[in-house]
PASELO-152111 format. One record per atom (N, C-alpha, C): residue in one letter; z, y, x. Coordinates in steps of 0.05 Angstrom, whole numbers, padded with zeros to 5 digits, always signed. Atoms other than C-alpha are relative to their C-alpha. Layout:
! PASELO-152111
AZYX ...
This chain:
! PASELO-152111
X+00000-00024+00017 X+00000+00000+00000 X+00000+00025+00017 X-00003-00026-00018 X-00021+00067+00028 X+00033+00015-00005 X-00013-00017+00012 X+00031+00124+00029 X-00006+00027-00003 X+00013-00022+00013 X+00028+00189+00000 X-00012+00020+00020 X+00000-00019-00031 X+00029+00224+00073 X-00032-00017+00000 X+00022+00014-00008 X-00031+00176+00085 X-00027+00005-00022 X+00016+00006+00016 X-00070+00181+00019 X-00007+00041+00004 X+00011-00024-00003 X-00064+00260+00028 X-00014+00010+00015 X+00017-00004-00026 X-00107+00257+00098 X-00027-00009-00005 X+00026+00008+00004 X-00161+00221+00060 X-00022+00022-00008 X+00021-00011+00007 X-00223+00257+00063 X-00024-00004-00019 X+00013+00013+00021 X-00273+00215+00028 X+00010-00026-00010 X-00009+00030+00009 X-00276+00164-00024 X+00001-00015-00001 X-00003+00035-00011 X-00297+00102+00006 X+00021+00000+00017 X-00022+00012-00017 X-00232+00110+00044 X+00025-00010-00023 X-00021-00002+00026 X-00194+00098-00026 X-00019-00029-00024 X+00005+00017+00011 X-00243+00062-00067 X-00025-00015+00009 X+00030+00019-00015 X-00300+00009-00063 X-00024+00018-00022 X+00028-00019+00005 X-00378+00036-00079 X-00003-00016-00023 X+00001+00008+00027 X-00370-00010-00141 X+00005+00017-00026 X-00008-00028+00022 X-00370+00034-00204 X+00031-00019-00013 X-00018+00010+00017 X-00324-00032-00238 X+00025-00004+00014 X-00030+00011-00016 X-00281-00056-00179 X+00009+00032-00004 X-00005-00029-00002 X-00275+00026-00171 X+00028-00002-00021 X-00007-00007+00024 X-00244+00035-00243 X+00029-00017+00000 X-00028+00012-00001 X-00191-00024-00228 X+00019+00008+00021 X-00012-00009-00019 X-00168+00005-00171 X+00010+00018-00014 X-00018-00024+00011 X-00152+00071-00198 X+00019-00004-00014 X-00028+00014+00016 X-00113+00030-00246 X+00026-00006+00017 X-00026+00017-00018 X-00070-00005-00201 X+00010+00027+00016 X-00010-00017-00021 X-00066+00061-00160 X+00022+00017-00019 X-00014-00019+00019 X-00042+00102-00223 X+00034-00019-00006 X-00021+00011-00003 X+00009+00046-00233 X+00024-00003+00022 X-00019-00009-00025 X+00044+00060-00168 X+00004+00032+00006 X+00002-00027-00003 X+00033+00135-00160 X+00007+00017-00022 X+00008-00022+00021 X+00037+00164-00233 X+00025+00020-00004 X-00036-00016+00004 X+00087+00215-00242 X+00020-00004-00018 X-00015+00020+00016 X+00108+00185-00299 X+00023-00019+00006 X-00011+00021-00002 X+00133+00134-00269 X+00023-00003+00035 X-00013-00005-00020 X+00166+00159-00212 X+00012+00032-00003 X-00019-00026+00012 X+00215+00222-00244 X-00022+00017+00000 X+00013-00020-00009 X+00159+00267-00243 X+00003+00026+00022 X-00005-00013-00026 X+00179+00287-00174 X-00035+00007+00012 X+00025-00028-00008 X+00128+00340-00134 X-00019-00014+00010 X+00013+00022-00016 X+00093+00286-00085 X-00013-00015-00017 X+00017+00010+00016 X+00072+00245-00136 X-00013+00013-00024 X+00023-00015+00018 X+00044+00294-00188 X-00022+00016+00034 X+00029-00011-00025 X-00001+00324-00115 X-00014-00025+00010 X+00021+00020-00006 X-00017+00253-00099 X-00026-00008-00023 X+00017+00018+00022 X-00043+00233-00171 X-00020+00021+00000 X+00019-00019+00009 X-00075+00300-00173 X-00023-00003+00026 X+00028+00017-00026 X-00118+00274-00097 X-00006-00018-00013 X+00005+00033+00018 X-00120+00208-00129 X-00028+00008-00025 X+00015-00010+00022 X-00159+00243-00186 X-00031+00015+00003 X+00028-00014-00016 X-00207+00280-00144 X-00007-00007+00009 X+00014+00015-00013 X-00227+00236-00099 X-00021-00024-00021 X+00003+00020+00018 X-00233+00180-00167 X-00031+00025-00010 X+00023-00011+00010 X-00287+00238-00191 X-00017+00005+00007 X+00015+00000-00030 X-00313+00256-00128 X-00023-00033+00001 X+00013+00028-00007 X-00338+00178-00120 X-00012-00002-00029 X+00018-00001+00025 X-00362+00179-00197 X-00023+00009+00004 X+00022-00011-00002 X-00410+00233-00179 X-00011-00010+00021 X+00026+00012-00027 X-00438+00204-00110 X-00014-00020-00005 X+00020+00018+00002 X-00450+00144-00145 X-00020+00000-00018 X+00024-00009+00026 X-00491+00177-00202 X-00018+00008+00027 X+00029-00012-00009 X-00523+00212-00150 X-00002-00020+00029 X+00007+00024-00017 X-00530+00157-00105 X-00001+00003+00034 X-00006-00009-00016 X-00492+00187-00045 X+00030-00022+00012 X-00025+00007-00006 X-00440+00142-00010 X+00008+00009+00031 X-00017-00007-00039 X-00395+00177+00056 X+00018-00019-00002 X-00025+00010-00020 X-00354+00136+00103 X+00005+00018+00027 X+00005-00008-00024 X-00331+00164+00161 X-00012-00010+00017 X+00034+00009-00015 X-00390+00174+00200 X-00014-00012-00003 X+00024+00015+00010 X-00439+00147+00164 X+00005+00009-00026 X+00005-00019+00023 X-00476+00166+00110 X-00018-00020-00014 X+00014+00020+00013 X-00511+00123+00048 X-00019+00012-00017 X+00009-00015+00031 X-00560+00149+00001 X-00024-00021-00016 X+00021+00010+00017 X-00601+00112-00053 X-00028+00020-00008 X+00028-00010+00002 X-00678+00134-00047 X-00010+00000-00036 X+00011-00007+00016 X-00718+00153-00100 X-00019-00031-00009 X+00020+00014+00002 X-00755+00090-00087 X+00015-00024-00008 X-00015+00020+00011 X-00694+00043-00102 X+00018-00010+00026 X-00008+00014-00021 X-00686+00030-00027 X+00029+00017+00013 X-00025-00018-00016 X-00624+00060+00014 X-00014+00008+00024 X+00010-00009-00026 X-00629+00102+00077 X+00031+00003+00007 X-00031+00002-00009 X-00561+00085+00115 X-00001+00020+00032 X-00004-00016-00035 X-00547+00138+00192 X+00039-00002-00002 X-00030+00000-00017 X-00478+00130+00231 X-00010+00040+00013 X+00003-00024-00019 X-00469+00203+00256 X+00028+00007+00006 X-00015-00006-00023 X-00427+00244+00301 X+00021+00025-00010 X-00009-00022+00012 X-00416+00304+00261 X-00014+00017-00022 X+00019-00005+00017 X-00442+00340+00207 X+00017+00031-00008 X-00005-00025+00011 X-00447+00412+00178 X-00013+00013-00022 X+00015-00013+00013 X-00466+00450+00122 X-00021+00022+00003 X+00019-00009+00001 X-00529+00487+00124 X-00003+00022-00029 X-00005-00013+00024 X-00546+00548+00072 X-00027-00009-00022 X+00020+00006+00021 X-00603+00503+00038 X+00014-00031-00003 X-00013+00020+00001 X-00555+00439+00049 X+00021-00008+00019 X-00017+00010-00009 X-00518+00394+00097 X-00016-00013+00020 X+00011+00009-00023 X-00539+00368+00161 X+00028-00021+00010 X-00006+00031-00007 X-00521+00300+00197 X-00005-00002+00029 X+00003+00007-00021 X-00517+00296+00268 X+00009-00026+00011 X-00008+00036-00009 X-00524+00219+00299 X-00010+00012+00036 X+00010+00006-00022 X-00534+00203+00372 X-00039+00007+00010 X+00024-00003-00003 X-00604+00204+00373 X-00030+00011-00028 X+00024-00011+00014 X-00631+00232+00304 X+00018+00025-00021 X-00011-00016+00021 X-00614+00287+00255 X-00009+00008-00024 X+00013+00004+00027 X-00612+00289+00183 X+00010+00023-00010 X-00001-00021+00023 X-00625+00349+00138 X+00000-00012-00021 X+00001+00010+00033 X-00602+00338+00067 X-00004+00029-00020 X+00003-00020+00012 X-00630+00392+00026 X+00007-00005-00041 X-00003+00001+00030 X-00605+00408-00048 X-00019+00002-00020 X+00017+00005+00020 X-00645+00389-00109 X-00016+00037+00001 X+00013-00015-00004 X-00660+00461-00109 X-00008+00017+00020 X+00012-00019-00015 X-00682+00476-00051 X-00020-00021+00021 X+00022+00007-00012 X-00741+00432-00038 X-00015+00007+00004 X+00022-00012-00003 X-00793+00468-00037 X+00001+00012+00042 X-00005-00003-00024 X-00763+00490+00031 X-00008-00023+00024 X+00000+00033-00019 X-00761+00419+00061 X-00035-00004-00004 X+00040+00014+00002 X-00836+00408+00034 X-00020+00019+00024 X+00012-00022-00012 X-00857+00477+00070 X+00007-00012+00037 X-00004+00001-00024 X-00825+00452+00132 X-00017-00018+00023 X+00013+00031+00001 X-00854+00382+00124 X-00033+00006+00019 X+00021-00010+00007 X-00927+00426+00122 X+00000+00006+00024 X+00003-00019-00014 X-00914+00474+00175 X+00002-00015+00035 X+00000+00015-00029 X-00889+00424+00230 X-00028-00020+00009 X+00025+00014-00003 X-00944+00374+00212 X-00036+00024+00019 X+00019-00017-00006 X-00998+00439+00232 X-00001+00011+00016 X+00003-00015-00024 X-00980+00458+00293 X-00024-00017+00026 X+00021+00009-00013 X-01033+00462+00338 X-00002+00004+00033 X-00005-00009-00030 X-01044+00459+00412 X-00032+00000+00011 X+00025-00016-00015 X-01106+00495+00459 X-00014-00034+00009 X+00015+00021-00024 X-01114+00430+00507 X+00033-00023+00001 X-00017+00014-00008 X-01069+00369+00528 X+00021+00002+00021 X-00016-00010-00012 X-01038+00405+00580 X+00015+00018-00014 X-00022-00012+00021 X-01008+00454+00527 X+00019-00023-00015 X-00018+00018+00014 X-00984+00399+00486 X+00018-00012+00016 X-00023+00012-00015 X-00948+00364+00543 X+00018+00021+00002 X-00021-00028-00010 X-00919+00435+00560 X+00019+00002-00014 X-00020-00012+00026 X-00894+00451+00495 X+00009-00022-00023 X-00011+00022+00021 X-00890+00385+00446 X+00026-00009+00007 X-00026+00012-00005 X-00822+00365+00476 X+00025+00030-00010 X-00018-00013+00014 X-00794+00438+00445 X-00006-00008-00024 X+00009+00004+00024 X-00819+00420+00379 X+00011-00027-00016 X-00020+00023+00009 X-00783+00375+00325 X-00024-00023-00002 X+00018+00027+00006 X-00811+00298+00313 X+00015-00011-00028 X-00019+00014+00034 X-00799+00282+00237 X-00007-00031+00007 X+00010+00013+00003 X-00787+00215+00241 X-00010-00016-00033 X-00003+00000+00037 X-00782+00204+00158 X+00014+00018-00019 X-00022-00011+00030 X-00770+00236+00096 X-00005-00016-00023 X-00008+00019+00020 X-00752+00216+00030 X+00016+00026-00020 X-00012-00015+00027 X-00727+00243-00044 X+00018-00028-00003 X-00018+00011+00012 X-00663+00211-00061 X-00003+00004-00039 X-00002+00004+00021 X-00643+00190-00135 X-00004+00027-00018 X-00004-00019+00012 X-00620+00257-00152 X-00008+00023+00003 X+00015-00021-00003 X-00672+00304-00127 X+00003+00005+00019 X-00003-00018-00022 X-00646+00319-00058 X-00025-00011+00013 X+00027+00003-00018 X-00697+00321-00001 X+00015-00007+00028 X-00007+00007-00021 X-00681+00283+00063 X-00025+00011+00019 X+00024-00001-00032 X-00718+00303+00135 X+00015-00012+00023 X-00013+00021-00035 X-00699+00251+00192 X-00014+00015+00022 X+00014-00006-00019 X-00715+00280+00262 X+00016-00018+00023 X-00016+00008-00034 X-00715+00253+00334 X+00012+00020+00006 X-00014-00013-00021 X-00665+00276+00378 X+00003-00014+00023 X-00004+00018-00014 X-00659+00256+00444 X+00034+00006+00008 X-00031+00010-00010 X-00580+00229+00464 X+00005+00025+00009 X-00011-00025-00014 X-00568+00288+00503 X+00002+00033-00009 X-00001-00022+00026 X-00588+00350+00450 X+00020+00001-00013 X-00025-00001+00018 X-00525+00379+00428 X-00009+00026-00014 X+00006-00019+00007 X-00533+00432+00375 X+00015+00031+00010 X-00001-00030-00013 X-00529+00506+00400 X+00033+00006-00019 X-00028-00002+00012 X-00465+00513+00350 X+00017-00017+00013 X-00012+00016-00007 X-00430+00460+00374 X-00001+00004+00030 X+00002-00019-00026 X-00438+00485+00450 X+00024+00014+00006 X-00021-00027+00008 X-00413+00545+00429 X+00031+00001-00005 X-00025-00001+00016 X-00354+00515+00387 X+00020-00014+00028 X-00011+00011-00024 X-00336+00476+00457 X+00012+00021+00024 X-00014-00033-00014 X-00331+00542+00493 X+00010+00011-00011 X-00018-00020+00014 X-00290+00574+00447 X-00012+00027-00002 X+00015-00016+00015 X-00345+00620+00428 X-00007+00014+00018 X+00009-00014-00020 X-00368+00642+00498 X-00012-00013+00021 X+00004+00008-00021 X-00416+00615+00543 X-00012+00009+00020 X-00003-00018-00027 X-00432+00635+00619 X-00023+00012+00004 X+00022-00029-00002 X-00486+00689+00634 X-00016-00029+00004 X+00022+00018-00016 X-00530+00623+00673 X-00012-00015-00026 X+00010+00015+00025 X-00527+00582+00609 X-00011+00023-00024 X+00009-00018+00017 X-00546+00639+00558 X-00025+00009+00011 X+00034-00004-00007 X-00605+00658+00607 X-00019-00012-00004 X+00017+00023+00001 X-00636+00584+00605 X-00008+00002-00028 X+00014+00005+00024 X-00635+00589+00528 X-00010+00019-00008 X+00019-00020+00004 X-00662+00654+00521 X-00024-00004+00004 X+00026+00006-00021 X-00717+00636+00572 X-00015-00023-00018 X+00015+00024+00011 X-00735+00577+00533 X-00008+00007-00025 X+00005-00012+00028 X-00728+00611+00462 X-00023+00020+00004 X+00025-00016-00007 X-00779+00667+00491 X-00023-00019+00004 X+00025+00025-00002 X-00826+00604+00509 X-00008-00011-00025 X+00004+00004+00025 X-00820+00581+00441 X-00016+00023-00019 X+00002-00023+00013 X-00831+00642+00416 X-00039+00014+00004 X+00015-00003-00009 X-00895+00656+00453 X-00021-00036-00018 X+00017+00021+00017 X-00919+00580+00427 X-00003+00007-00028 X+00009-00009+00023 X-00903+00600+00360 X-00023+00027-00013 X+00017-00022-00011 X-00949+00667+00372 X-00029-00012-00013 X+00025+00002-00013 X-01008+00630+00392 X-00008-00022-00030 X+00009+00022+00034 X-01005+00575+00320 X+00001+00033-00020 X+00001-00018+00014 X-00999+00647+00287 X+00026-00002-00025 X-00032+00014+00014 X-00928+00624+00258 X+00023+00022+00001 X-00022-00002-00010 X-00861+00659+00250 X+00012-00017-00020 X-00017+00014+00008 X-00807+00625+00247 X+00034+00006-00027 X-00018-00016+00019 X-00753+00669+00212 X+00031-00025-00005 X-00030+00011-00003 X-00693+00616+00227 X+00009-00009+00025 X-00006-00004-00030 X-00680+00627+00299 X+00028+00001-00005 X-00028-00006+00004 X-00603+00610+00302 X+00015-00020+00014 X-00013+00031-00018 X-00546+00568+00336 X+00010-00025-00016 X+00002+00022+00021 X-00557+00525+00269 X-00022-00020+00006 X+00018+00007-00010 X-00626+00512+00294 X-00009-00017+00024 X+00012+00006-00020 X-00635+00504+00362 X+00023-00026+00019 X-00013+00017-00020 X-00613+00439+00406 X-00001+00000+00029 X+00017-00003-00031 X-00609+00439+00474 X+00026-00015+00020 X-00012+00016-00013 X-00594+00396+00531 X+00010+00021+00031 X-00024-00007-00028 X-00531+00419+00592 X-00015-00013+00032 X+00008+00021-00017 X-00567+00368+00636 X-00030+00002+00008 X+00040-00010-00008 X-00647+00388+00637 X-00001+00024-00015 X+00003-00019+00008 X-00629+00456+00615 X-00024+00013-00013 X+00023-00011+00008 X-00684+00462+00568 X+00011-00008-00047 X-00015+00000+00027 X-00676+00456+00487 X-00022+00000-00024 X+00016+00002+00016 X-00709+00441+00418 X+00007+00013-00025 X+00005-00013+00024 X-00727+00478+00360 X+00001-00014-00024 X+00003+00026+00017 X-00705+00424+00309 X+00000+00014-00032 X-00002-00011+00028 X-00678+00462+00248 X-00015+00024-00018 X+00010-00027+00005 X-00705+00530+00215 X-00023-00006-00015 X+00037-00003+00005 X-00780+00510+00200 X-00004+00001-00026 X+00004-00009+00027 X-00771+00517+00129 X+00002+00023-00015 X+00003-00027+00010 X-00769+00589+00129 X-00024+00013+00016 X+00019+00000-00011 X-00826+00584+00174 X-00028+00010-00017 X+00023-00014+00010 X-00895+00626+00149 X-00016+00002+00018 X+00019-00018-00020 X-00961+00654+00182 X+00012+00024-00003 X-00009-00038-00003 X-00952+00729+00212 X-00012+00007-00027 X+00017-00026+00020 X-00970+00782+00159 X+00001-00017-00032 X+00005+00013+00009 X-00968+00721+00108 X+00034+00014-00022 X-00017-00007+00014 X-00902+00731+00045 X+00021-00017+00003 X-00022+00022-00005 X-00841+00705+00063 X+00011-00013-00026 X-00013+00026+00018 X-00807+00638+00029 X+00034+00026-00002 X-00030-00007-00002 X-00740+00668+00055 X+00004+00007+00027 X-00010-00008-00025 X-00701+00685+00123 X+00022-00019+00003 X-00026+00001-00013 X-00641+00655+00154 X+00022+00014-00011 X-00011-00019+00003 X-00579+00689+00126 X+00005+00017+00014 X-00013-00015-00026 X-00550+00704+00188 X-00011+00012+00011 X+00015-00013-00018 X-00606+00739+00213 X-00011+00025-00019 X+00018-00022+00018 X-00629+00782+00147 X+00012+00024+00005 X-00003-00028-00003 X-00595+00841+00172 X-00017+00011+00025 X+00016-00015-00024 X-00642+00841+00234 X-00028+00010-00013 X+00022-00001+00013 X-00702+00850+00188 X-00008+00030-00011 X+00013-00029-00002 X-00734+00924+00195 X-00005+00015-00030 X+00014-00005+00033 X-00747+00965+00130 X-00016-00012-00011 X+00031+00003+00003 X-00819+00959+00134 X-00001-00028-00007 X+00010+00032+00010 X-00814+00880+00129 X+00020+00002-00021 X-00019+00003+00042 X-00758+00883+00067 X-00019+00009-00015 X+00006-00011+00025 X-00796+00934+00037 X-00025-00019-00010 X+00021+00022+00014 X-00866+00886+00039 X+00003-00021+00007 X-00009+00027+00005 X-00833+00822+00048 X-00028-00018+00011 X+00022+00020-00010 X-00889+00799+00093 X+00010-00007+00035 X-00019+00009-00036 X-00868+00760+00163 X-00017+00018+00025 X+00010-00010-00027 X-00868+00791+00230 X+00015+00000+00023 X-00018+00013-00027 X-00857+00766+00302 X+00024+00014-00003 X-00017-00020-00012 X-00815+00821+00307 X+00035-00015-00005 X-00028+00005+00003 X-00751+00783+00271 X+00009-00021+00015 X-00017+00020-00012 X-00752+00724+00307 X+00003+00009+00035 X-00014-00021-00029 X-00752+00769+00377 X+00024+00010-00008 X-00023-00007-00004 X-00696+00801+00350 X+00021-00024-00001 X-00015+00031+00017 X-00666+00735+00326 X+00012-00006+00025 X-00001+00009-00035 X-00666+00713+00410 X+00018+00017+00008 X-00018-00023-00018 X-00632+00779+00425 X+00026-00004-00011 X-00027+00006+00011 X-00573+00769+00378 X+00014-00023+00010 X-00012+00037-00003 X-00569+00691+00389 X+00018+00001+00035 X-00015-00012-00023 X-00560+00721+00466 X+00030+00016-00004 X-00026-00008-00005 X-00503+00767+00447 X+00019-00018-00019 X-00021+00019+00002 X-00471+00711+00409 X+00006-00016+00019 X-00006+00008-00011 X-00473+00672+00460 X+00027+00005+00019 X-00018-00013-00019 X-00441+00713+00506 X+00029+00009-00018 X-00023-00007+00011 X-00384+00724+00456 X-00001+00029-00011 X-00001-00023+00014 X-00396+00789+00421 X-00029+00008-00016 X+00021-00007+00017 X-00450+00791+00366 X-00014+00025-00001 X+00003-00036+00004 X-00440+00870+00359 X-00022+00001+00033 X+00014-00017-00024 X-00465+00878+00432 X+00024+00025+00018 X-00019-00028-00011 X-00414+00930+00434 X+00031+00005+00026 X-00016+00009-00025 X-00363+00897+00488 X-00010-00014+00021 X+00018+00017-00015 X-00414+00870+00529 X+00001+00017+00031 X-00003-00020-00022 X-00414+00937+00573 X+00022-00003+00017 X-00027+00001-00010 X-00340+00926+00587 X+00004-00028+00013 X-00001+00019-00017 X-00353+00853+00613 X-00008-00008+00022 X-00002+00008-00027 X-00344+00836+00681 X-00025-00020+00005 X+00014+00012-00008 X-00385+00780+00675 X-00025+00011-00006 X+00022+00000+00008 X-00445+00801+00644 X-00009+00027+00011 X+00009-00035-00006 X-00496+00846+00682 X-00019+00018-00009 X+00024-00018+00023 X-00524+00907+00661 X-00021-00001-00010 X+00021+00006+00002 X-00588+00888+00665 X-00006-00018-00026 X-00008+00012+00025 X-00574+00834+00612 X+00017+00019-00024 X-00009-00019+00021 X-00532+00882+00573 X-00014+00022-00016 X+00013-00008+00002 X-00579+00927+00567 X-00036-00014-00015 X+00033+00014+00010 X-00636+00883+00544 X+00022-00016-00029 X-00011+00013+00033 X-00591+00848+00487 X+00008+00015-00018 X-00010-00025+00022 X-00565+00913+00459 X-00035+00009-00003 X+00032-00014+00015 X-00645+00939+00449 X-00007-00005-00012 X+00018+00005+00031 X-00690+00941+00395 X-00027-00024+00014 X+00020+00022-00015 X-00741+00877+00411 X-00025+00014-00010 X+00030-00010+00013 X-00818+00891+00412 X-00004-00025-00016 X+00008+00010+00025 X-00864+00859+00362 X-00015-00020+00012 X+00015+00018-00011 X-00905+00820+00413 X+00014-00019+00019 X-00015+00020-00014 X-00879+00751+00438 X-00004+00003+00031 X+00006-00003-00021 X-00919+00753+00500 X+00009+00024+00015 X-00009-00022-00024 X-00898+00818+00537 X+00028+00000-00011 X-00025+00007-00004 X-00825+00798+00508 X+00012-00018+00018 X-00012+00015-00021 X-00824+00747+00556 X-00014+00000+00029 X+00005-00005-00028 X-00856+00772+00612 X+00019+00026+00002 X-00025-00017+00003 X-00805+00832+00603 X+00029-00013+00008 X-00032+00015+00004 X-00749+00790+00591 X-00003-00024+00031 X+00014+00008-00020 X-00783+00748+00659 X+00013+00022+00024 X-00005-00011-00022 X-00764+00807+00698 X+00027+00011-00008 X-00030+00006-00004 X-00693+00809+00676 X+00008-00017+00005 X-00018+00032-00018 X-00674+00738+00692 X+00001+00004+00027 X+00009+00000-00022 X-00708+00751+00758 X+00025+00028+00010 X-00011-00014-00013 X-00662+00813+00771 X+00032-00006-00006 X-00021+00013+00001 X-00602+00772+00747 X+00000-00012+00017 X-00001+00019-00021 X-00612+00717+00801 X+00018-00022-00016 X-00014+00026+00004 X-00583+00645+00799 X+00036+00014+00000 X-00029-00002-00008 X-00506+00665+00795 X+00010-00024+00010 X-00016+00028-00014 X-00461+00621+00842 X+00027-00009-00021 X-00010+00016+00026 X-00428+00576+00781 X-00007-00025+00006 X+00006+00020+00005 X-00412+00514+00779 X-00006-00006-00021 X+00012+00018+00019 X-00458+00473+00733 X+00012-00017-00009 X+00000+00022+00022 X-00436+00440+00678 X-00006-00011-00014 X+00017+00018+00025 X-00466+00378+00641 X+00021-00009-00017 X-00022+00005+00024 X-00425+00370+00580 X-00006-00025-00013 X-00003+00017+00018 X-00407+00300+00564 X-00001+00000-00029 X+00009-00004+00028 X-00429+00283+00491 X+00022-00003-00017 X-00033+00016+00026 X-00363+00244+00467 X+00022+00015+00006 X-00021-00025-00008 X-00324+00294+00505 X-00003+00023-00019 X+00009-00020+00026 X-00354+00343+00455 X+00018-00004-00014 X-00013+00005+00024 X-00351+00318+00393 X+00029-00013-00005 X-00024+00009+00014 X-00277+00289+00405 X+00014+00029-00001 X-00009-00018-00012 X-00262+00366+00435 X-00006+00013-00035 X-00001-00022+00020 X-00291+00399+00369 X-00003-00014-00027 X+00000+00007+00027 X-00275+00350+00313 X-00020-00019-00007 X+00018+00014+00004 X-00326+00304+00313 X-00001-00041+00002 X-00003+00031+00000 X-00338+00228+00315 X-00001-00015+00032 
C-alpha cells in the first residue's frame, strides 16, 4: 500500500493506475476504500490525498479517450491508424503550439489538435529545401532537421519525430545547466553557426521566424548545432506570415506588424537576442558592466541587425575575429550529467 507522502509525489497516472479503462475503475475503488475521508475522521491528509487520488483518476480517463498514455520517460500514444507510437525520453517541455519530447537520439513534437496546420506547414517547408550542388548539401544538411515520421493521433494531435544525434542537447537546456549564463567562447560558436544558417536559409528564400533556445540543438563536443524546432512558423521572404515565435514578437519592426509579411530582418535580430540571452542578460543593458564580455561583442548584440543575412555574417565574421579564441577551458557536457543536473531522466 502506497502512503499518502508517496501518492502526493506522483506525477502521472500510470504510476497509480493500469492503462485499462476496467482494471482502472477497480482500483480507484479499493484506493477510495483506504483513503476516503470518510473513513478515516475526515482528517486533512486524507481529504488532499482523495482530492490527488481524484485528479490523477480523471487525468487517466482523459488520456485514455485521447489515446495518450505517460510513464516516466516514456510516452504512448494511439495513432489515428489504430497502431501506437511508443519513445523512452530524457526530458520533455512544453512548447507554445504543444509539448516536446526529448529521447537520446530523436525528438518528438506533439502539437495540439489546433494547431496543425503548423506541423503540416513545417512538414512542407523542411521537405523543400533546396541545395545549389552536393558540396552545399554536405555543408549545410547536417544543420537542418531529418523528420524521421509523423502521424495524427486518435484525438487530432499532430506528431513530428526528428533525428537527433546522442550528443545534441537543446539550447535551453545548456542554458538551464549554466544557470542561465554561458561563456563568451560558447555563445560565439552558436552565433557563428546561427549566422550560417541564416545565410542558408537566405539562399532557399525562407525565413524562419522561430529562432530560439526552444529551437536550436547543439553539440559541446563538435561545437556546431541544429536547427530542429521552429519551422512551422517558417514562410518565403515578402510572403504573409502563419505566426512568429512568442518570445521573439517584440523584435518584429512596425513595418512588418503593420503588413504582416516575413523579413530576414527578424530572424537576424532573433540571433542577436538569443546572444544576449546567452550571455545572461536579454535586456543587453548589463552586458557593458561585464568583465567578461568584450566590447566588441557588446556592442554588436545591443544593435539594431541589418536585413541581409549575408553581410550579417561577414560583419559578425569580423567580430569573432577581433574577439580571438579566449584562453578557457573547454567544456564537453556530459549528457546524463545534464539531464540528472536539470531535472531530467
Amino acid at each position: 500500500m502506497l502512503t499518502i507522502e508517496e501518492i502526493r509525489k506522483i506525477k502521472y497516472p500510470s504510476e497509480l493506475f493500469s492503462e485499462d479503462i476496467e482494471t482502472m475503475k477497480k482500483q480507484y475503488v479499493e484506493l477510495m476504500k483506504i483513503y476516503h475521508p470518510d473513513l478515516n475522521e475526515q482528517k486533512q491528509e486524507y481529504i488532499e490525498v482523495t482530492e490527488k487520488i481524484n485528479k490523477l483518476y480523471k487525468e487517466a480517463e482523459s488520456n485514455i479517450e485521447k489515446g495518450i498514455w505517460n510513464k516516466p520517460g516514456m510516452i504512448k500514444l494511439k495513432k489515428s491508424d489504430g497502431k501506437y507510437y511508443m519513445m523512452k525520453f530524457r526530458i520533455s517541455h512544453n512548447f507554445e503550439l504543444g509539448k516536446m519530447y526529448i529521447g537520446n537520439e530523436i525528438v518528438l513534437y506533439l502539437f495540439n489538435e489546433e494547431n496543425e496546420k503548423f506541423a503540416l506547414n513545417a512538414l512542407k517547408q523542411i521537405k523543400n529545401l533546396k541545395y545549389a550542388n552536393d558540396d552545399m548539401e554536405k555543408e549545410f544538411s547536417k544543420y537542418m532537421p531529418r523528420i524521421i515520421t509523423s502521424f495524427r493521433t486518435v484525438s487530432g494531435k499532430r506528431g513530428i519525430v526528428f533525428e537527433k544525434e546522442e550528443d545534441l542537447i537543446l539550447l535551453r537546456d545548456l542554458l538551464t545547466y549554466y544557470k542561465g549564463k554561458v561563456s563568451v567562447n560558447t555563445a560565439s560558436w552558436v552565433l557563428s553557426n546561427l549566422y550560417n544558417i541564416s545565410c542558408f536559409l537566405h539562399y532557399n528564400e525562407l525565413t524562419h521566424n522561430g529562432i530560439t533556445i526552444d529551437s536550436y540543438f547543439v553539440s559541446t563536443r563538435r561545437r556546431y548545432g541544429v536547427l530542429i524546432g521552429g519551422w512551422w512558423y517558417s514562410v518565403r521572404e515578402g510572403e504573409r506570415l502563419l505566426s512568429v515565435a512568442k518570445s521573439i514578437e517584440h523584435l518584429m519592426p512596425y513595418e512588418m506588424k503593420r503588413s504582416n509579411k516575413a523579413n530576414s530582418l527578424l530572424d537576424l535580430e532573433s540571433i542577436r537576442l538569443l546572444g544576449r540571452r546567452l550571455l545572461g542578460d536579454e535586456s543587453g543593458d548589463l552586458l557593458s558592466v561585464d568583465g567578461d564580455v568584450p566590447s566588441t561583442l557588446n556592442s554588436w548584440l545591443k544593435a539594431k541587425a541589418g536585413s541581409n543575412p549575408f553581410q550579417e555574417y561577414s560583419t559578425w565574421s569580423n567580430v569573432v575575429n577581433s574577439i580571438g579564441e579566449l584562453k578557457v577551458k573547454r567544456k564537453i557536457i556530459d549528457r546524463d550529467e545534464l539531464y540528472k543536473k536539470i531535472g531530467g531522466r
